[in-house]
ZAMARGU-4260 file (C-alpha; in steps of 0.2 Angstrom, whole numbers, plus 5000, padded with zeros to 4 digits):
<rodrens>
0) 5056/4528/4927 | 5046/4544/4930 | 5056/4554/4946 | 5056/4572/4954 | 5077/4572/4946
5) 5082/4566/4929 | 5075/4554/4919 | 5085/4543/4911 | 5084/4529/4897 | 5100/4518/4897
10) 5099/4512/4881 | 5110/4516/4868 | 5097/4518/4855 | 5079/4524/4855 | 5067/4526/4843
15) 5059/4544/4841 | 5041/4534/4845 | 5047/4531/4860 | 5056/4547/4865 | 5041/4558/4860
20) 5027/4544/4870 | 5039/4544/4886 | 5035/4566/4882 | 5017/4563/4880 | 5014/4550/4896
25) 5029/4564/4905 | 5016/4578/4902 | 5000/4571/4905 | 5004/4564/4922 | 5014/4581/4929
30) 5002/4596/4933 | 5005/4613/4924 | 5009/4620/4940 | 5023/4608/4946 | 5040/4613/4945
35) 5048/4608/4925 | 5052/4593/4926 | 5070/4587/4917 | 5072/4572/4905 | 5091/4569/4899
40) 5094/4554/4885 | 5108/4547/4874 | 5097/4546/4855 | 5103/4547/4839 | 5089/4560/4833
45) 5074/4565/4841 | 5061/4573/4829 | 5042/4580/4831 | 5035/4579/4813 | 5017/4582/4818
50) 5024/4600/4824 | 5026/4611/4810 | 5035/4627/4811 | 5022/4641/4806 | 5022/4662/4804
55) 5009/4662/4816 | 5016/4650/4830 | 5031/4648/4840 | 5045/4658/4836 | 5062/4667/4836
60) 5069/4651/4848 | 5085/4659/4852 | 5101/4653/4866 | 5112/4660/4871 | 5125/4661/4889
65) 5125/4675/4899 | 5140/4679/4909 | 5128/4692/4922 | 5124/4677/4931 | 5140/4669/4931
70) 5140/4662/4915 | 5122/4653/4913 | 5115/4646/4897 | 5097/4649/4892 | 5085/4651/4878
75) 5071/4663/4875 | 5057/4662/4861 | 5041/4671/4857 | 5022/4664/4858 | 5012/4662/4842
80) 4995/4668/4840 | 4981/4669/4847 | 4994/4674/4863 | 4983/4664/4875 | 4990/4654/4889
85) 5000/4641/4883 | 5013/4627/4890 | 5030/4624/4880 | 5040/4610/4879 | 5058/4613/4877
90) 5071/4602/4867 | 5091/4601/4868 | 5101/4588/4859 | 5122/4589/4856 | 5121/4573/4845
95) 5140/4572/4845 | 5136/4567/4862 | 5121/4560/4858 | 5113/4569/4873 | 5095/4574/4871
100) 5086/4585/4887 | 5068/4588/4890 | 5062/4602/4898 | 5040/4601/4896 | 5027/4611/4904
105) 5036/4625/4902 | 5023/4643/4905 | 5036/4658/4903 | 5045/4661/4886 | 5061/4657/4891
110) 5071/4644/4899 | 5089/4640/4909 | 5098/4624/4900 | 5111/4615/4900 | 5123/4608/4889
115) 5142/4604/4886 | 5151/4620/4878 | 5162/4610/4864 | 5148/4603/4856 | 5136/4611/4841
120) 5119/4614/4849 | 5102/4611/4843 | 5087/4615/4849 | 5068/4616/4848 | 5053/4622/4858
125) 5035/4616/4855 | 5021/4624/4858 | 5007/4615/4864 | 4988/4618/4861 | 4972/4608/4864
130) 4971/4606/4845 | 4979/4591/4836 | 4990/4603/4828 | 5006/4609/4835 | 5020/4623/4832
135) 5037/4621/4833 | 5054/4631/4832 | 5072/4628/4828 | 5090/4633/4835 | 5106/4627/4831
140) 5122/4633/4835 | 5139/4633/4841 | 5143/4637/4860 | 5158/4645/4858 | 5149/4660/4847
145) 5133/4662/4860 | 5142/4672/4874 | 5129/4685/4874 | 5132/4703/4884 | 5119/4715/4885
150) 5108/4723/4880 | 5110/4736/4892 | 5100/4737/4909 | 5095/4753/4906 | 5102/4770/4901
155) 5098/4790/4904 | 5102/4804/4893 | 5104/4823/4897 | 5103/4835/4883 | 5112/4854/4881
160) 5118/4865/4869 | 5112/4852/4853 | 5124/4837/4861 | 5117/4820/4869 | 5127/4816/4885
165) 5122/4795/4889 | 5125/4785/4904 | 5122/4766/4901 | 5119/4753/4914 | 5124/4735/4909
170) 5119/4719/4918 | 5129/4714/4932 | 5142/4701/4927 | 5142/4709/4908 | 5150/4728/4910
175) 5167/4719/4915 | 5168/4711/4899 | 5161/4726/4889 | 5175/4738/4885 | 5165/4747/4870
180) 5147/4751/4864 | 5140/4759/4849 | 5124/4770/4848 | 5113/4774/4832 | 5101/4788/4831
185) 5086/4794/4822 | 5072/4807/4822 | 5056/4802/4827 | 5044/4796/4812 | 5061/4794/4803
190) 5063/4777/4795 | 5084/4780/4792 | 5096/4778/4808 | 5112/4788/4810 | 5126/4784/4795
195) 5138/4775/4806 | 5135/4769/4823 | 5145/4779/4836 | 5159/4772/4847 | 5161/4777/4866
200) 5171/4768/4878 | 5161/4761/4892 | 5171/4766/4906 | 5166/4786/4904 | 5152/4796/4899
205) 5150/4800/4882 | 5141/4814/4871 | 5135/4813/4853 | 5135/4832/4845 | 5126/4839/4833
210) 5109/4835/4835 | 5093/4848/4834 | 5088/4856/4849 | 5069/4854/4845 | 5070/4835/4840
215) 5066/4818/4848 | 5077/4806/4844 | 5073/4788/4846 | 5092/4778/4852 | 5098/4759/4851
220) 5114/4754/4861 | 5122/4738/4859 | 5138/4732/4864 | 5156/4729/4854 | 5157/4711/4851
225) 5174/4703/4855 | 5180/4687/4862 | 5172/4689/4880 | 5155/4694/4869 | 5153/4685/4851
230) 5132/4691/4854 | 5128/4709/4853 | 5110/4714/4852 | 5103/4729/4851 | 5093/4736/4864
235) 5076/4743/4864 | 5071/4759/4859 | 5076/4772/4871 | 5065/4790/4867 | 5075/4805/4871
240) 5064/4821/4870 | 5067/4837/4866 | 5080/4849/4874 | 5073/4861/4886 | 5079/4879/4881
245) 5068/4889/4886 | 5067/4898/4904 | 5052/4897/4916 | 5044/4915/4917 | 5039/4921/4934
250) 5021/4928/4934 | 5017/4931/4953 | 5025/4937/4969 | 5018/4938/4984 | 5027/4942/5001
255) 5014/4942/5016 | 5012/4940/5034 | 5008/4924/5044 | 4995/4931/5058 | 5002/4924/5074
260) 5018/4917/5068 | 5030/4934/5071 | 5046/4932/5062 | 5038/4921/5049 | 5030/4924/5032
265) 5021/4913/5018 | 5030/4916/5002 | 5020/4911/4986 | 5030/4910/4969 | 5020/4906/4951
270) 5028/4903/4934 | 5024/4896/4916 | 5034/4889/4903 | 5035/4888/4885 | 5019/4882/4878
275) 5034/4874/4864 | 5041/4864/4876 | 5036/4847/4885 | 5041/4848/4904 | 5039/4831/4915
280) 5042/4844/4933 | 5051/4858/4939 | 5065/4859/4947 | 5065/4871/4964 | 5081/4876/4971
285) 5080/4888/4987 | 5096/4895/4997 | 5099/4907/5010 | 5110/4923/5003 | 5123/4915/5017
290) 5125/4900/5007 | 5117/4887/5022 | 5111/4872/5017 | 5102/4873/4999 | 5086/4863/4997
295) 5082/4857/4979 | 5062/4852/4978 | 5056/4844/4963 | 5035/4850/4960 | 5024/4845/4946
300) 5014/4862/4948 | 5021/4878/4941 | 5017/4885/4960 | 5026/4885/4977 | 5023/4890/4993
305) 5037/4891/5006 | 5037/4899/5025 | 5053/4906/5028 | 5061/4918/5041 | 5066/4937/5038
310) 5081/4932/5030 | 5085/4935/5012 | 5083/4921/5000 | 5090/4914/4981 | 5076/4904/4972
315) 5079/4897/4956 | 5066/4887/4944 | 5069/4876/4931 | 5061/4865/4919 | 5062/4846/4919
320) 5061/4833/4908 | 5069/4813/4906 | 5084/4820/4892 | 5085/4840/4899 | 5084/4854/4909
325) 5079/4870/4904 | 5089/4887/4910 | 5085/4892/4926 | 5075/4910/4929 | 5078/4917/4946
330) 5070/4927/4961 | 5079/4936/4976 | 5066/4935/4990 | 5074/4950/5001 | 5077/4951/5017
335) 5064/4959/5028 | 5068/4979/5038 | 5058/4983/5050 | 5060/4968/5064 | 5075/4978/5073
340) 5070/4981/5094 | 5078/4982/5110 | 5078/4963/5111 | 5095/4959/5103 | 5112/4969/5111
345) 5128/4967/5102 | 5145/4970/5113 | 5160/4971/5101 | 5175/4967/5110 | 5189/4967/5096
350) 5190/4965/5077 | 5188/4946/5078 | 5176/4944/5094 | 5159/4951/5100 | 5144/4943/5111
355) 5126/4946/5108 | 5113/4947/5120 | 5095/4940/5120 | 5079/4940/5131 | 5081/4927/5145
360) 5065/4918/5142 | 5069/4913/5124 | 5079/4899/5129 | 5061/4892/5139 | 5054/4888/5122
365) 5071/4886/5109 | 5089/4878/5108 | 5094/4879/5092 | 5099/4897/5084 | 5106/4903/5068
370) 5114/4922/5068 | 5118/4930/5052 | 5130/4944/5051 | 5134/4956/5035 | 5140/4973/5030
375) 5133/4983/5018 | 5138/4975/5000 | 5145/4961/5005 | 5141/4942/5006 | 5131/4938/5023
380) 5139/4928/5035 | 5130/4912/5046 | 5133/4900/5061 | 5121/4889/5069 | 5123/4884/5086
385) 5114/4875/5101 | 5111/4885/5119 | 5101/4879/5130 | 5106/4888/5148 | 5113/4907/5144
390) 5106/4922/5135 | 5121/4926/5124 | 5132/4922/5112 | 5150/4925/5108 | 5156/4925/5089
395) 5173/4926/5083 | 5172/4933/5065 | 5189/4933/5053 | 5189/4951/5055 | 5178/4967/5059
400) 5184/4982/5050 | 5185/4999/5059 | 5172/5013/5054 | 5159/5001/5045 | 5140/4996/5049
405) 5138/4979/5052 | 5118/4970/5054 | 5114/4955/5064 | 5101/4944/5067 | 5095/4933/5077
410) 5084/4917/5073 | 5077/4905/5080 | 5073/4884/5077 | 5061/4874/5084 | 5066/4858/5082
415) 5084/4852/5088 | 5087/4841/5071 | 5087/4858/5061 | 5101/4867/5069 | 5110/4863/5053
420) 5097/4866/5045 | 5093/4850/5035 | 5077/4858/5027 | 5073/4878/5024 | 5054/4876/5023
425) 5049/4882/5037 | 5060/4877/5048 | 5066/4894/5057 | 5059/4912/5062 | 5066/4927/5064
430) 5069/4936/5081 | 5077/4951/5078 | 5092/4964/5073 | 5103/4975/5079 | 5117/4986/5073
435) 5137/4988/5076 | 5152/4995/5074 | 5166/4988/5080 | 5176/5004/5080 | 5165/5021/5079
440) 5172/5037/5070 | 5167/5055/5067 | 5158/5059/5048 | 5170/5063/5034 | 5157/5073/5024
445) 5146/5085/5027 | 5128/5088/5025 | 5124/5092/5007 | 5110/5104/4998 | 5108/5117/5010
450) 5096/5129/5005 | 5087/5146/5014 | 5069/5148/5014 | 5054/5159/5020 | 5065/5173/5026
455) 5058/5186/5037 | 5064/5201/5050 | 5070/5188/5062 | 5070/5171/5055 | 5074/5159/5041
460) 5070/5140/5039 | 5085/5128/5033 | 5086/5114/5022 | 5098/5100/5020 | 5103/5083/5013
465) 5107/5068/5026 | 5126/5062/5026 | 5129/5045/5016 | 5131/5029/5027 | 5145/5025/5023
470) 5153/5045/5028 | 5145/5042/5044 | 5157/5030/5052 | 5145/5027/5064 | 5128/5032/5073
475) 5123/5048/5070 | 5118/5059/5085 | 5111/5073/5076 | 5118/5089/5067 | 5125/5107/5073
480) 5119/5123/5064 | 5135/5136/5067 | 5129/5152/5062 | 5136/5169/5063 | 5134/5188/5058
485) 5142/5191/5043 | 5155/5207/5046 | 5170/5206/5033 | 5184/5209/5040 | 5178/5209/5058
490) 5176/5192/5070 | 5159/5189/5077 | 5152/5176/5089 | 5146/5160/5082 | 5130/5152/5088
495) 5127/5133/5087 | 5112/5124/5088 | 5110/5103/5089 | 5097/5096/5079 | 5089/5079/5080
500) 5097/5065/5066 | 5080/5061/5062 | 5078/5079/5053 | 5083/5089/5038 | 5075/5104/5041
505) 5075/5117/5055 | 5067/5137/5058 | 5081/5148/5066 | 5073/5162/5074 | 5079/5176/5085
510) 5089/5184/5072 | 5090/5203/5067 | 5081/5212/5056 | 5093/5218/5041 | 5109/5206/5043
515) 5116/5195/5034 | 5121/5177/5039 | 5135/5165/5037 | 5127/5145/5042 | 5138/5130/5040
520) 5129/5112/5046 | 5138/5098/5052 | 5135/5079/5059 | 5142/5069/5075 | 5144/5054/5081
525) 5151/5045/5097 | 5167/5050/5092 | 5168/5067/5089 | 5159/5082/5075 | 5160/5077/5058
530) 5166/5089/5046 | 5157/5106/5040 | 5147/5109/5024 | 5149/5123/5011 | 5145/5142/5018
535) 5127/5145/5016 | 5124/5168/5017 | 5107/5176/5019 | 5102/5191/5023 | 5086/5194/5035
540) 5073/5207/5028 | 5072/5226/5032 | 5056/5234/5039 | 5055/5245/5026 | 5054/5230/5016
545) 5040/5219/5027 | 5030/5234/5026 | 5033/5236/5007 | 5029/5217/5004 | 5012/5218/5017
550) 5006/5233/5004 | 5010/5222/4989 | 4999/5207/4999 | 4985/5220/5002 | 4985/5228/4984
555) 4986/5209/4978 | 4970/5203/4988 | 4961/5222/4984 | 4964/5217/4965 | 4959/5198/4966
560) 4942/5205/4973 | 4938/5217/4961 | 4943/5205/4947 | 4931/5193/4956 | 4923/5199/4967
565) 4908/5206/4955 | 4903/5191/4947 | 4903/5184/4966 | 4894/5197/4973 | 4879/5196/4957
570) 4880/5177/4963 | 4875/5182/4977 | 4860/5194/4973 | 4854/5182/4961 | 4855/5168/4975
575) 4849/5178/4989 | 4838/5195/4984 | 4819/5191/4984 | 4811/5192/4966 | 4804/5206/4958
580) 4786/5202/4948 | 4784/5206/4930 | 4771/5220/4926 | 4764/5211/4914 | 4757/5198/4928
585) 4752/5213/4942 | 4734/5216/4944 | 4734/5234/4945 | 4736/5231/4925 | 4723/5232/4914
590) 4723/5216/4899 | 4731/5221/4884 | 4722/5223/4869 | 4730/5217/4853 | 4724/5236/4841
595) 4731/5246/4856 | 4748/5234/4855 | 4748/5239/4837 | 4744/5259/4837 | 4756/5260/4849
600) 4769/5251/4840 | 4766/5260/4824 | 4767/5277/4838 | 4784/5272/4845 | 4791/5268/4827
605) 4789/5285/4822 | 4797/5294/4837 | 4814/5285/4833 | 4819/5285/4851 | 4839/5286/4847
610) 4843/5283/4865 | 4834/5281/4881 | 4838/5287/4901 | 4830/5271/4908 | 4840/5274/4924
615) 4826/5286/4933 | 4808/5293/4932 | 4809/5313/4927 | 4796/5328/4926 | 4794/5341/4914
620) 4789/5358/4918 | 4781/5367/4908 | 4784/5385/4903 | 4767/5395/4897 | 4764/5413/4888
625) 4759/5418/4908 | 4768/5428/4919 | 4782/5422/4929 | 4774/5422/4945 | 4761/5409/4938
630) 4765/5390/4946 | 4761/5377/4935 | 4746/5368/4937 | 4753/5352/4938 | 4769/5341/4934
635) 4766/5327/4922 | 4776/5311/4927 | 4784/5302/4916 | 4784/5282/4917 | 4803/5275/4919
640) 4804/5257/4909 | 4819/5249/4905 | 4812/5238/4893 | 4805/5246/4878 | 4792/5231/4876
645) 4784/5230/4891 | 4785/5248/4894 | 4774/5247/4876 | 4763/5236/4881 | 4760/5241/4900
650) 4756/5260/4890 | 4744/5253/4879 | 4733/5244/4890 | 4729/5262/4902 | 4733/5276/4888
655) 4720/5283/4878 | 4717/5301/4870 | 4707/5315/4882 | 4698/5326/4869 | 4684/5334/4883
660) 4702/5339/4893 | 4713/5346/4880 | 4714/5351/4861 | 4723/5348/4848 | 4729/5365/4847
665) 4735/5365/4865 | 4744/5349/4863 | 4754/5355/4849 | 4756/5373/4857 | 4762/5365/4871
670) 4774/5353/4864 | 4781/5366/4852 | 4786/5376/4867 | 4792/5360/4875 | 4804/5361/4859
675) 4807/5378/4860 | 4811/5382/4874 | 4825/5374/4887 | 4816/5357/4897 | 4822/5359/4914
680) 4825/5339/4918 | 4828/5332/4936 | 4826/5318/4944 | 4810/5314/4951 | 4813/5311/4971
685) 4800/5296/4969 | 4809/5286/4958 | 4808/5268/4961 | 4822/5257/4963 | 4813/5242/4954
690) 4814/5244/4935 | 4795/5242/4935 | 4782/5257/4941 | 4763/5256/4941 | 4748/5268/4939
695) 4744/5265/4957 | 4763/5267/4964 | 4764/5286/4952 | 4744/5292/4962 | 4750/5288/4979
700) 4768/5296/4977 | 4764/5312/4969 | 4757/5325/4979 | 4739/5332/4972 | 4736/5349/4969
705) 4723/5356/4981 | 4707/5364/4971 | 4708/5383/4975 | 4721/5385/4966 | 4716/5376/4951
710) 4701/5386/4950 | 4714/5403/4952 | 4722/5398/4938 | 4710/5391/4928 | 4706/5409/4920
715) 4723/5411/4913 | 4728/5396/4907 | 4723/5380/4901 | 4725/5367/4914 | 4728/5347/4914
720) 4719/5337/4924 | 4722/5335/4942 | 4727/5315/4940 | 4745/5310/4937 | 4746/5307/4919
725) 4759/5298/4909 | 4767/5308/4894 | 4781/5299/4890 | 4802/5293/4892 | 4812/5308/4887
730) 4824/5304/4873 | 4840/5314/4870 | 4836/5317/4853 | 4825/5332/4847 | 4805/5327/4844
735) 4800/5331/4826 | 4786/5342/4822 | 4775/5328/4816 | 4776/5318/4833 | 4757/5319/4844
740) 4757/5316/4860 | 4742/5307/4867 | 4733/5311/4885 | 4734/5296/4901 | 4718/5295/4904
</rodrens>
């Protein structure tokens, strides 16, 4: 009889025909899909000798109970191949109680039974396939040595410092029968475990030392086996990677401004790690210095972005992976200056209360507020409150010391589920700061470095250092100058002057000429004039002395400009006077003719001209064998050059020799006399002041004789012709006796 429950054959014996045709008729009239139905028969023996057990079919049939679902027994096997979709028909026979169980139509690879647990089990699973042929496998065994626990559930390991810390989850029902585990070990691509398993007690944590940092490990756990446990199995391979030692190095920082969003800036961090080491993520922990509300933010990219507030902030980056974390690099995001204003007002009542003030419109648009308090090198103090209907605030601090500088500010939240701030992204903006005292006292030091300069008859300029904050003991007002006349032995009046804090320098004018002076510079506060600096003596300038320095000024200046002032000055001329033209380019010149070049070449070769007055044009009168009272028919002009070549090669192209004018004889007469006798030399009053003279420039310069009285002469001596006629530059060396002097034509 075929039902939905058990199905059952009353007879005492049954042949395995029968039992394995009531299978056969079982599974062909129940669907694949249909719940497993359950046959239960009293046999003798049951056997499926058309199913043969085979490497490639059915196998590992393994049961087994299990107390994590409250003690169930159930048997588990693996496929054969092909690994196609198959059914399975499961087998259970106790023949001491002759009891033999179907289970058929089985899809999944394991199955719950059951059986009585004093009786040796056997069982067998058949795998079922279109072909003729059939696989099969066998399990026998006693109940009372299948009480299986484990493996575990799962398990996570963290690594540091070369040990393996493990935390192991067990199946629920099995970890309160498991008192003890062991663990085995081995490298990756290593074919050899650990020595000796290792212990731990599964009620803590447990490390296994020892192991290289670098490594992966592969790691097997498996339970102890005891009475509550007679089946152990391991576990599957559990990969551990490498330990992260390595810090995450910071590579970009950037601090900017959010436009519109006062009180508010976009913070970008960037980072990379070792290229050695394997990092699943990073691990992103950000705090306020106050300590309020830490947020850890876990990122696969090695880049943040966060909008925070104007306070100060501790960032600290780590790399992550399944086993480790790697040391942590940090960044102090610091707190913004600057955002002070008129907007918060601190009233300090006593050492352990004081109110702040606000603008009354910010609580229109804000309820939440956090204010953060500090003194100088010390940790900052927070509270975070919700005001919705007053401007102020009163605090109640442990304790305000006297004579110190506290900061506040003031910030504010827009939404009412981040008054305690739950996230630190943005989440808050800044609003302002002020400063306090709670009790205000005069400095205790004094200005330092002070220092005279620029001192004249009447006046000197000072020059100090600022008073350290902490001297101050509170807001600085500004400084006093004392100055006196410095008389010893006798008193003198002292004169103060009150200079702004903001300054470090100041002129002190109206003094006398000649004296010396005693300054001492001091700071104040509120509560009274700090205490004075060192004596500072100088001594204002004589007038003998402001005129003595003004003639070293001018005498400086006078010699910086003849030092300079020449090469300035022929600058200038070259820059600015008009250009003179060369005489070998005028028109008033004649072309130059290369035998006259060279006659007159070979001429001035033989006068050896030592040295020559280049500076002026000069006449030559010439004294004659005539009586005194005779004048001189003429004056000859001598050419001025300053270059000897062009002064030869202008000559050559209008020189040439007058025999019809004058003779030999006379030329040599005349010359020797020239020799003999004392040349009167002067300068000619028509010299040029261009280094260059023509023919035409001499004619129209020199005056010319008038004709009487060359004719008067003309019977005593020999005269030169009436035109101006180039003899030649004088040299201050003698002329030799061989030397011929040739006639302008």
């Amino acid at each position: 009889m075929v039902g939905r429950g058990w199905f059952d054959v009353l007879h005492t014996k049954c042949s395995p025909a029968l039992i394995f045709g009531l299978m056969l008729a079982f599974s062909s009239h129940v669907p694949a899909s249909t719940e497993t139905r359950v046959a239960a028969v009293r046999c003798r023996n049951l056997t499926h000798q058309h199913c043969v057990i085979h490497p490639d079919g059915v196998h590992d049939l393994d049961c087994f109970g299990s107390w994590s679902q409250t003690f169930e027994w159930r048997c588990v096997w693996k496929p054969g191949e092909p690994a196609a979709e198959k059914t399975y028909t499961l087998i259970i026979q106790q023949p001491k109680k002759k009891w033999c169980r179907l289970y058929p139509n089985i899809t999944a690879l394991s199955q719950t039974i059951k059986i009585f647990n004093n009786y040796n089990l056997s069982a067998e699973v058949l795998e079922n396939s279109p072909s003729t042929n059939c696989s099969r496998a066998v399990f026998k065994g006693l109940p009372a040595n299948l009480q299986r626990c484990g493996p575990p559930h799962s398990a996570s390991f963290r690594r540091h410092a070369g040990m393996l810390n493990m935390t192991v989850k067990w199946p629920l029902g099995d970890s309160k029968h498991i008192t003890n585990y062991t663990v085995r070990y081995k490298e990756v691509g290593s074919h050899l475990w650990s020595k000796s398993p290792v212990a731990f007690h599964n009620k803590r944590c447990r490390l296994v030392e020892h192991l290289n940092s670098s490594s992966v490990y592969v790691v097997q756990i498996q339970c102890v086996p005891d009475n509550k446990c007679s089946q152990c199995p391991w576990s599957d391979a559990f990969t551990v990677p490498s330990e992260l030692t390595t810090p995450p190095v910071i590579v970009g920082f950037k601090d900017n401004d959010i436009a519109k969003k006062n009180g508010r800036r976009l913070v970008t961090l960037t980072w990379k790690s070792s290229a050695t080491e394997i990092h699943d993520s990073f691990s992103v922990m950000i705090a306020k210095a106050s300590g309020e509300s830490p947020e850890l933010i876990s990122t696969s990219w090695p880049e943040i972005r966060l909008i925070l507030s104007y306070s100060a902030y501790q960032v600290n980056i780590s790399g992550v992976n399944n086993a480790s974390i790697s040391p942590a690099v940090s960044q102090l995001i610091p707190q913004r200056e600057g955002v002070g204003d008129v907007r918060l007002n601190v009233t300090v009542h006593s050492n352990t209360s004081f109110t702040i003030y606000w603008r009354d419109d910010l609580i229109r648009t804000f309820v939440c507020f956090s204010v953060e308090w500090w003194k100088k090198g010390q940790k900052v103090t927070y509270m975070s409150f919700y005001e919705s209907d007053r401007n102020h605030k009163t605090l109640h601090p442990k304790g305000l010391e006297p004579y110190q500088r506290y900061s506040i500010t003031l910030h504010t939240r827009p939404n009412k589920d981040t008054c305690n701030m739950k996230h630190i992204n943005n989440s808050e903006s800044t609003y302002s700061t002020a400063h306090f005292y709670s009790v205000q006292g005069s400095p205790v030091s004094a200005p330092t470095n002070i220092s005279s300069h620029n001192v004249t008859l009447d006046s000197v300029e000072l020059q100090w250092g600022a008073i350290p904050e902490e001297d101050i003991r509170g807001f600085l007002l500004g400084y006093t100058i004392h100055y006196t006349e410095y008389q010893q032995g006798e008193a003198s009046t002292e004169n103060n002057v009150i200079v702004d804090p903001e300054l470090n320098n100041y002129k002190l004018e109206n003094l006398i000429s000649s004296t010396t002076y005693r300054v001492q510079i001091s700071g104040f506060t509120s509560a009274g004039v700090g205490v004075r600096s060192e004596e500072l003596l100088f001594k204002t300038n004589r007038e003998a002395d402001f005129i003595s320095n003004s003639v070293i000024t001018m005498l400086a200046v006078l010699t910086t400009l003849l030092i300079f002032g020449s090469p300035i000055l022929k600058r200038a001329k070259v820059l600015l006077w008009p250009s003179i033209p060369n005489p070998r380019k005028s028109n008033a010149l004649q072309k130059i003719d290369r035998p006259c070049e060279l006659e007159l070449l070979g001429a001035i070769d033989t006068l050896k001209v030592e040295e020559r007055d280049t500076e002026s044009l000069q006449l030559v009168e010439k004294v004659a064998a005539t009586p005194a009272s005779t004048s001189p028919s003429t004056i000859p002009l001598l050419h001025h050059s300053g270059d000897e070549t062009d002064s030869a090669g202008a000559t050559c192209n209008w020189m040439q020799t007058d025999t019809g004018s004058m003779t030999g004889d006379f030329m040599s007469d005349e010359f020797k006399t020239l020799d003999t006798q004392r040349t009167v030399v002067q300068s000619s009053p028509l010299t040029f002041s261009s280094e260059y003279t023509t023919i035409e420039m001499f004619q129209q310069a020199m005056p010319q004789p008038a004709p009487s009285v060359l004719e008067a002469e003309a019977a005593d001596v020999t005269v030169v012709p009436s035109r101006m006629d180039y003899i030649r530059q004088f040299s201050s060396s003698p002329t030799s006796e061989g030397e011929h002097l040739s006639t302008v034509c």
